[in-house]
PLY file of the C-alpha trace (Angstrom):
ply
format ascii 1.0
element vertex 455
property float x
property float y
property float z
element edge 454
property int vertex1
property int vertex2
end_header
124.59 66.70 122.17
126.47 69.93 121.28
127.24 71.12 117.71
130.89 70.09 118.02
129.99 66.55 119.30
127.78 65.95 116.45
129.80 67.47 113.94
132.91 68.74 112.15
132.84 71.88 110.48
135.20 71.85 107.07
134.82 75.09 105.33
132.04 78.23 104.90
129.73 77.69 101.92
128.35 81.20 102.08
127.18 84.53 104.26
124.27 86.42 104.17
123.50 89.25 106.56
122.40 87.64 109.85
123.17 83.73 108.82
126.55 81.55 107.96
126.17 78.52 105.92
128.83 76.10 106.78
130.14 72.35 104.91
130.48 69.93 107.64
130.93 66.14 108.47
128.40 64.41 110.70
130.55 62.60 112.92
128.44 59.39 113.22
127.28 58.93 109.71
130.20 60.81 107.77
128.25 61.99 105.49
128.71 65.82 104.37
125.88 68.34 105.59
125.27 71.76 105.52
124.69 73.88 108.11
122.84 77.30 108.34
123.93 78.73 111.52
121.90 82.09 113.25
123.82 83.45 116.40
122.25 85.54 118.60
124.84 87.70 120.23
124.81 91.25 117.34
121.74 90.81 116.21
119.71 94.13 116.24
115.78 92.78 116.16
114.39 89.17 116.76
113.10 89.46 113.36
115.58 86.99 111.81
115.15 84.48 114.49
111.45 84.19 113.62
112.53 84.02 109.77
115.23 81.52 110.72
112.08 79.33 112.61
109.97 79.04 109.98
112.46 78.16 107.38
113.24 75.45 109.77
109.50 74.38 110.02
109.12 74.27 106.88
111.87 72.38 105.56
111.30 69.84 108.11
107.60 69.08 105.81
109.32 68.75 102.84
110.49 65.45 101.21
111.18 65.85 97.31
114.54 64.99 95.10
114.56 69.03 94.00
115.06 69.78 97.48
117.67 69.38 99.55
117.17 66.77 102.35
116.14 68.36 105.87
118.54 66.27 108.37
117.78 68.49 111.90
117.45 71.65 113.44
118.32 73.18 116.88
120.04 75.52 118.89
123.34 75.45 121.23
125.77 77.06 123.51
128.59 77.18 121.76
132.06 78.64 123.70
133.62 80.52 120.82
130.04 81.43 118.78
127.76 82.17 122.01
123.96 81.07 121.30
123.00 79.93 118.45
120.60 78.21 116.20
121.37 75.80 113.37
119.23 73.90 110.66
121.16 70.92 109.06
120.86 69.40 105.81
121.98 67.63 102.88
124.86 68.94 100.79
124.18 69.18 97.53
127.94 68.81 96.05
127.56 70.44 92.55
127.78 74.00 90.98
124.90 76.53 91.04
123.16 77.72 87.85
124.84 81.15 88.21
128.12 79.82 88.66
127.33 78.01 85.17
126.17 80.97 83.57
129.66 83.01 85.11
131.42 79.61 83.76
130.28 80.31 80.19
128.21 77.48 79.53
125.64 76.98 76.75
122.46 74.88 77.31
120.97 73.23 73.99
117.02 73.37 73.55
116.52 69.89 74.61
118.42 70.24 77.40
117.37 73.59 78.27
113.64 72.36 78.38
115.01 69.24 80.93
116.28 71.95 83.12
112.65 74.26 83.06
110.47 70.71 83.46
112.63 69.74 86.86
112.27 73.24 87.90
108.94 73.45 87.40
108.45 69.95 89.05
110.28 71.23 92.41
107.76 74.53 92.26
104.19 72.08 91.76
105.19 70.07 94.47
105.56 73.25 96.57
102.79 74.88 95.13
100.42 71.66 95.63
101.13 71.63 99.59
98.43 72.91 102.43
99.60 75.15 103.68
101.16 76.10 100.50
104.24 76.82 100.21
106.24 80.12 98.38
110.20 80.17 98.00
110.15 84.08 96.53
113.73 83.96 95.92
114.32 81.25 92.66
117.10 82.55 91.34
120.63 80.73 89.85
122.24 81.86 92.55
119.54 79.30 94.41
119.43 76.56 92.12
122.39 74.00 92.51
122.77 71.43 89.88
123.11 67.26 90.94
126.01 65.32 89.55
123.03 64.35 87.05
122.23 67.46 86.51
119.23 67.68 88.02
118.29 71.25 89.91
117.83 71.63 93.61
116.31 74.73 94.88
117.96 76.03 97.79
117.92 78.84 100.32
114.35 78.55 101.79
115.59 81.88 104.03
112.31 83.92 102.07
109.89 81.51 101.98
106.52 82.11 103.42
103.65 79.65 103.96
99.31 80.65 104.15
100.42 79.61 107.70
103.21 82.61 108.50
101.34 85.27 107.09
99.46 85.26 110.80
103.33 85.96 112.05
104.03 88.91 109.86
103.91 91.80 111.95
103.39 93.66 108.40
104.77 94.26 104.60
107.20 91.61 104.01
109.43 92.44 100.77
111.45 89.51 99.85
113.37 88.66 96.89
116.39 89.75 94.46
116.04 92.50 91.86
115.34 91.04 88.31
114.57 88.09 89.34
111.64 89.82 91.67
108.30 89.63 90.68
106.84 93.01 90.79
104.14 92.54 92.66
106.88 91.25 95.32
108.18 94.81 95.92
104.70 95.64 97.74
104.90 92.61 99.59
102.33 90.30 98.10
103.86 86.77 96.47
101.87 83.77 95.42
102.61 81.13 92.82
103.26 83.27 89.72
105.58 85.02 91.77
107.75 81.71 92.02
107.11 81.02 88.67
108.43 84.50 87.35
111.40 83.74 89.54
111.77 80.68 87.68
111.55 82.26 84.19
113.77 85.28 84.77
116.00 82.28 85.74
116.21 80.49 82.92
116.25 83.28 80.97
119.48 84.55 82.61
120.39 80.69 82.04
119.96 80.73 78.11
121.01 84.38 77.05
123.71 84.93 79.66
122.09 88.37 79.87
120.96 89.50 83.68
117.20 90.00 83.43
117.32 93.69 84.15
119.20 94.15 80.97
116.98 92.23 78.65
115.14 93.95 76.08
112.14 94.68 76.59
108.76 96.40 74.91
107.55 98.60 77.56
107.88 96.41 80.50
107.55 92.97 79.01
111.21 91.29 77.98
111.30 89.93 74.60
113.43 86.74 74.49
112.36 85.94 70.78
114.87 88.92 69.44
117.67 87.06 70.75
119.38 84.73 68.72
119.58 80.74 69.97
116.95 81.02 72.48
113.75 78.14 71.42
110.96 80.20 70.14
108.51 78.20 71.49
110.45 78.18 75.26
111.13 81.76 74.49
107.37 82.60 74.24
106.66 80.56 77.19
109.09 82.56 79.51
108.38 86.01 77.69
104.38 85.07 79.00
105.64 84.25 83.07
107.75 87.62 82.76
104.88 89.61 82.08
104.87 92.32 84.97
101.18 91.77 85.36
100.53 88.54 86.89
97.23 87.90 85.66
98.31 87.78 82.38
101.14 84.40 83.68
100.43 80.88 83.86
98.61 80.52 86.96
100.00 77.33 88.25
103.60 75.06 87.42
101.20 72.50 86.45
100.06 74.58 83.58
103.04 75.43 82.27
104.23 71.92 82.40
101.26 70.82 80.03
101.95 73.64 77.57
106.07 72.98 77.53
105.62 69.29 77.02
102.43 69.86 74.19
103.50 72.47 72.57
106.37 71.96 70.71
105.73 74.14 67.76
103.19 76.53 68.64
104.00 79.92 70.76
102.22 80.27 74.05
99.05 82.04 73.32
98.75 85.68 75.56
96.84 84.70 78.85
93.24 86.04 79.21
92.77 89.25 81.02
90.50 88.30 84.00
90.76 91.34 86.09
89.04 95.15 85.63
92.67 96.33 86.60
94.11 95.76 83.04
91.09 96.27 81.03
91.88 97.92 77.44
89.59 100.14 77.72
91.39 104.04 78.13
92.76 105.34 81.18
89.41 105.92 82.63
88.15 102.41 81.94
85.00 104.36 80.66
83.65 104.83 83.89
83.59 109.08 83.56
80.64 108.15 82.29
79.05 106.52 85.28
79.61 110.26 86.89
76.81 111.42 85.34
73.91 110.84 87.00
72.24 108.69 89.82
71.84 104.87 88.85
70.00 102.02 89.94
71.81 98.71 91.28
69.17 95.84 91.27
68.33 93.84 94.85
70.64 91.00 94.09
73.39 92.49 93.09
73.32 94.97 96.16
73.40 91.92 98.25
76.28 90.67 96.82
77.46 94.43 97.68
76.34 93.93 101.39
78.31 90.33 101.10
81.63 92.47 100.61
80.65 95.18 103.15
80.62 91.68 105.48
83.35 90.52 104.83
85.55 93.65 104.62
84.31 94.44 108.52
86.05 98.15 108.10
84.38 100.29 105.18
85.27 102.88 105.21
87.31 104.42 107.91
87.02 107.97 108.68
89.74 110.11 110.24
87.71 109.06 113.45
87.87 105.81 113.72
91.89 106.36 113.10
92.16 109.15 115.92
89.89 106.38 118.32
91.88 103.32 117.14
95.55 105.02 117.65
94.17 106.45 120.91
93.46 102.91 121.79
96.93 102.13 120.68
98.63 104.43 122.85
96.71 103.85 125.80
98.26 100.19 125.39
101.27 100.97 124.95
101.37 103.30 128.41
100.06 100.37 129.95
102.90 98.07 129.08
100.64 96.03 126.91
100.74 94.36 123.62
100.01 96.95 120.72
99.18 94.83 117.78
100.67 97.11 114.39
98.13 100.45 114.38
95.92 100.28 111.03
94.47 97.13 112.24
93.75 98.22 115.66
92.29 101.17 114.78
90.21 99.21 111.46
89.15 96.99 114.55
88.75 98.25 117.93
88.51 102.01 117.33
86.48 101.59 114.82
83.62 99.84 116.78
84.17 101.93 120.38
84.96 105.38 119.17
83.83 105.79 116.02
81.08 104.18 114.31
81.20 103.27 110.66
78.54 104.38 108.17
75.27 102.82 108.83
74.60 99.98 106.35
71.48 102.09 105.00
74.28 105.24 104.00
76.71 102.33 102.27
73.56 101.34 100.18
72.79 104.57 99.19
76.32 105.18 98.40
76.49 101.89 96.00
73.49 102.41 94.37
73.07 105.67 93.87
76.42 107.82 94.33
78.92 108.75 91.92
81.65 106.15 90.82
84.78 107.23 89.40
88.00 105.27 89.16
90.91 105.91 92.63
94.04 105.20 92.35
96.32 102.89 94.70
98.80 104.94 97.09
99.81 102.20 99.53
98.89 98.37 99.72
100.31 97.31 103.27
99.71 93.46 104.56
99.01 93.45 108.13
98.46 89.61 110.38
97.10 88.34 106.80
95.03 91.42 105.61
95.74 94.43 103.40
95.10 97.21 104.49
94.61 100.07 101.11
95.05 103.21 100.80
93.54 105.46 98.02
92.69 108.63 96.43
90.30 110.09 93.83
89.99 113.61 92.23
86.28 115.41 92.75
85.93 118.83 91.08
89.67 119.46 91.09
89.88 118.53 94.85
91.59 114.64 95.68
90.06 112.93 98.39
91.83 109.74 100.66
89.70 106.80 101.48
90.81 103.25 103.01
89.45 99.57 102.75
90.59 96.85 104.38
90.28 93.35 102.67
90.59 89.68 104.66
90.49 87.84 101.61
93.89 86.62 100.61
93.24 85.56 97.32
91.87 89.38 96.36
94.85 90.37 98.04
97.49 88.49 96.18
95.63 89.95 93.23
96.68 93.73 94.25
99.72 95.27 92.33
100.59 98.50 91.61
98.38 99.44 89.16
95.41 98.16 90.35
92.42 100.60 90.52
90.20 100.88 93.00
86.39 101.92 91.98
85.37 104.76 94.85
81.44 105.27 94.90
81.17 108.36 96.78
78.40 111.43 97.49
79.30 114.05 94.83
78.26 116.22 97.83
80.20 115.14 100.47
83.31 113.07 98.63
84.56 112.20 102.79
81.81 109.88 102.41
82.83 107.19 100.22
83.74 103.32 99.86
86.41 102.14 97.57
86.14 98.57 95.83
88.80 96.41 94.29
88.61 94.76 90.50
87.97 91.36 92.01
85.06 92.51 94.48
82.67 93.76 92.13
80.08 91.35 91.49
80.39 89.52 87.95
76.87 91.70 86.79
78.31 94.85 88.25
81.85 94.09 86.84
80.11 93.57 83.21
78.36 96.92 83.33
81.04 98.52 84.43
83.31 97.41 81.22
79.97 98.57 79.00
80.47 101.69 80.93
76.45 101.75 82.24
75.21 99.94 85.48
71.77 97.86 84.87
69.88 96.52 87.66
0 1
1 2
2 3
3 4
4 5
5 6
6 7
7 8
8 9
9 10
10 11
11 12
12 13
13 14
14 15
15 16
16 17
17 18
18 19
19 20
20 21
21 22
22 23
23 24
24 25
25 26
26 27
27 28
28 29
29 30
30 31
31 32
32 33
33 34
34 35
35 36
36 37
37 38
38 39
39 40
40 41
41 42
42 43
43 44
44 45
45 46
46 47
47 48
48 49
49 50
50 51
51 52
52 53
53 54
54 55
55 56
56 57
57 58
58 59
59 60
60 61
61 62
62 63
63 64
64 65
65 66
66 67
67 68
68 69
69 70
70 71
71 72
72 73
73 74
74 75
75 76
76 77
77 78
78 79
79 80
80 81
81 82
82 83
83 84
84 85
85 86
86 87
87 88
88 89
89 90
90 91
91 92
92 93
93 94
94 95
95 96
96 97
97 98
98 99
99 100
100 101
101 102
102 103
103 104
104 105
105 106
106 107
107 108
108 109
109 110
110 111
111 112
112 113
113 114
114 115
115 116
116 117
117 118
118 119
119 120
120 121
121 122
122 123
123 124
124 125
125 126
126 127
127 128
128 129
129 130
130 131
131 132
132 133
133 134
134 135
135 136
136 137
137 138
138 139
139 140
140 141
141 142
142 143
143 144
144 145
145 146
146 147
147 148
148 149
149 150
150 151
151 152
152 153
153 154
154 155
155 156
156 157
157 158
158 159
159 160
160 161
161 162
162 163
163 164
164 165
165 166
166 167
167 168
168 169
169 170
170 171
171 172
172 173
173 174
174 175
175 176
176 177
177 178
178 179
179 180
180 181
181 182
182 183
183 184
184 185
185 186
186 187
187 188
188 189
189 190
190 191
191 192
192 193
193 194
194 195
195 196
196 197
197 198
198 199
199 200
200 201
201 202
202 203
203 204
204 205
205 206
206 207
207 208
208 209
209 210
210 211
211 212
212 213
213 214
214 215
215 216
216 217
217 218
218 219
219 220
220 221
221 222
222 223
223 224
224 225
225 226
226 227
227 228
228 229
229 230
230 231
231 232
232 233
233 234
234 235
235 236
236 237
237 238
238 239
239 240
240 241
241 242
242 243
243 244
244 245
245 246
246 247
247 248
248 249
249 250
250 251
251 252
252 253
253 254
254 255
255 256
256 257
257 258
258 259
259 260
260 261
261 262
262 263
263 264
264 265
265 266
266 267
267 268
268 269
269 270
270 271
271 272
272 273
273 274
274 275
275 276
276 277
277 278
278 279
279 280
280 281
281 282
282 283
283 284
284 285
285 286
286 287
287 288
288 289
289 290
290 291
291 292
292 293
293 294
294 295
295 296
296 297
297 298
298 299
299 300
300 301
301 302
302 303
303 304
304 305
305 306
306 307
307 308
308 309
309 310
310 311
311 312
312 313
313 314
314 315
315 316
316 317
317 318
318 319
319 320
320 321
321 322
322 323
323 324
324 325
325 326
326 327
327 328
328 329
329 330
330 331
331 332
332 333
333 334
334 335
335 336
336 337
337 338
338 339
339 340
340 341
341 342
342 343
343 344
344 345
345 346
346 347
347 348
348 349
349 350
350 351
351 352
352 353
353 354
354 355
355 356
356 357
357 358
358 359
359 360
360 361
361 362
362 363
363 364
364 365
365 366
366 367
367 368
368 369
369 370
370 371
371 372
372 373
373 374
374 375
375 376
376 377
377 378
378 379
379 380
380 381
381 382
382 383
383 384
384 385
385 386
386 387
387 388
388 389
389 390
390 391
391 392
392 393
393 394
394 395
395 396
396 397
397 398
398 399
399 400
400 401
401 402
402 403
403 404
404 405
405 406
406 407
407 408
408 409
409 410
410 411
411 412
412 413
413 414
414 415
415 416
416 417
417 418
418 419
419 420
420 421
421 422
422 423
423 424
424 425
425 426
426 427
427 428
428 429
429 430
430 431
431 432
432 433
433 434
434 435
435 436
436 437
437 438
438 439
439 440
440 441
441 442
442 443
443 444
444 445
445 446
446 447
447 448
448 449
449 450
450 451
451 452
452 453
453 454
């Protein structure tokens, strides 16, 4: 059955760039739906098509009152539109949060708090799924309001599941500005990306002020100097805003205990867990691991040869990238699938053209090569990996090296400012194998932080 047998569309609801959102009447029923339509004919990349299936997919899994109910999707022939695809689903007949905030309306604390705690309730049910799933775009404009006044998160256009991150043909940025996580602008989202989404929200809910225009010490907005806003609330959304998401809740479920327990008390500053924001100088203290050869003890070079494992590609030299893009063009002259180029050539060149280090020359380098402290130049995700780039200064000279990591909760981790520990040979810095904060080994980690390695 056609789109026009089915049903009759009323009015358009709202365009984005490749998709139309329509208010229609399902002929058999009468009840009103929305309609997300995706035509073909214009578009300049399949891209959106893929986008527009998984949205689909993943709407079809969900069943909760925050979220609006998924009625069908499919595609169609249609005379005046050409080919096209269409995902259907309930119309949520109320205004969104931003056109309350344009609208000049005030939320009391009570009421305010309602408003976080259904949020948050829509977010832990999406959270708590397997495959998980992330919305990376919870903003007002994406939150309509019930005739009870209960939110519903709309718009699943950005989401991602675990799932989809095998589709990504690479770096996926997704989101609005000030309402972004940081971490989103490099492509890497995960639950306290949703939940700063959800706090820039209802920040912009209760001060009327857009969150790029909050004020702010250093990067961190401070919601307490404003006048009206809860303290308590204020301190809870001040923490989820932090640009450094170890230092957020890490789950809706957590901040749901601490908004419904603490009424009075300010939510205390979360722990720092990873070497990336130690307080310890801009070195960390490790110019003092430069000094001299060290010994790492048996089991924690094991734990070492664990990560060399898992990584599969450390480090690459400029070999194994000429051999793996040679690959790559010899594929693509053949008419053959070329899967995106660093994780070819991390792959297949790197095993056929050019060997990695030995095992025995990554063991020497660990345990007995100088460590110093890289810094991050590019963080790409490629088919669920992320593929790092970074450099390091050796007498005056900097020096490139790459990792590649397949662990996806180290790379949801990774922001802009994380470090990356290089152990290299003081006489030939080429040689050398980065490490991120969260794959040093816990003894390792600790004598890095004391600034001295024990074995």
């Amino acid at each position: 059955m056609s789109l026009s047998e089915r049903f009759e569309l009323e009015r358009t609801l709202g365009q984005g760039t490749f998709g139309t959102t329509h208010l229609a009447r399902e002929r058999a029923t009468d009840r009103k739906v929305a309609i997300k339509q995706l035509t073909l004919h214009g578009l300049p990349e399949w891209r959106p098509v893929e986008l527009f299936e998984r949205e689909a997919r993943v709407l079809r899994s969900l069943d909760h009152p925050g979220i609006p109910a998924f009625v069908d999707a499919f595609e169609d022939d249609d005379p005046e539109r050409g080919h096209a695809f269409y995902i259907v689903s309930e119309h949520v007949d109320g205004p969104t949060l931003q056109a309350e905030i344009s609208g000049g309306r005030r939320y009391r604390p009570e009421q305010a708090r309602t408003l976080f705690r259904q949020l948050l309730q829509t977010l832990e049910y999406l959270h708590s799924l397997s495959p998980r799933v992330i919305h990376r775009d919870v903003k007002p404009g994406n939150v309509v309001l019930r005739s009870d006044g209960r939110p519903v998160l709309v718009d699943f256009g950005s989401v991602r599941d675990i799932a989809a991150r095998q589709a990504d043909g690479g770096m996926t940025i997704a989101g609005t500005a000030g309402y972004m996580a940081p971490e989103q602008a490099m492509g890497i989202a995960d639950v306290r990306s949703d939940l700063y989404g959800a706090a820039a929200t209802m920040a912009h809910v209760l001060t009327h002020v857009h969150p790029s225009d909050l004020p702010r010490q250093g990067l961190r907005p401070q919601l307490g100097d404003l006048t009206g806003v809860d303290a308590t609330l204020a301190s809870i959304l001040e923490r989820l805003l932090d640009p450094d998401p170890e230092r957020r809740f890490g789950s809706a479920k957590e901040v749901l205990r601490v908004l419904e327990g603490a009424k009075d008390e300010p939510a205390a500053a979360a722990p720092v867990t990873s070497l990336a924001h130690r307080d310890a100088g801009p070195e960390l203290a490790l110019a003092r691991l430069t000094e001299g050869p060290r010994t790492v003890g048996p089991e924690i070079e094991d734990r070492l040869g664990y990560v060399r494992a898992m990584r599969g590609a450390l480090p690459l030299s400029l070999g194994t990238m000429l051999g793996g893009m040679s690959i790559a063009i010899g594929f693509a002259i053949a008419g053959l699938p070329v899967v995106t180029v660093p994780l070819l050539f991390a792959s297949i060149g790197g095993f056929l053209l050019a060997p990695l280090p030995k095992r025995k020359q990554l063991r020497q380098l660990y345990a007995t090569g100088a460590v110093t402290r890289g810094r991050l130049i590019q963080a790409r995700s490629e088919n669920g990996s992320l593929f790092v780039t970074y450099a390091f200064r050796h007498e005056d000279r900097e020096y490139k090296g790459y990792l590649l990591t397949n662990d996806a909760l180290i790379a949801n981790r990774v922001g802009p400012d994380t470090p990356v520990f290089v152990f290299y040979d003081p006489k030939r810095p080429k040689d050398n194998a980065g490490l991120l904060p969260d794959e040093l080994p816990k003894d390792l980690r600790d004598g890095v932080g004391e600034g001295q390695l024990h074995g």
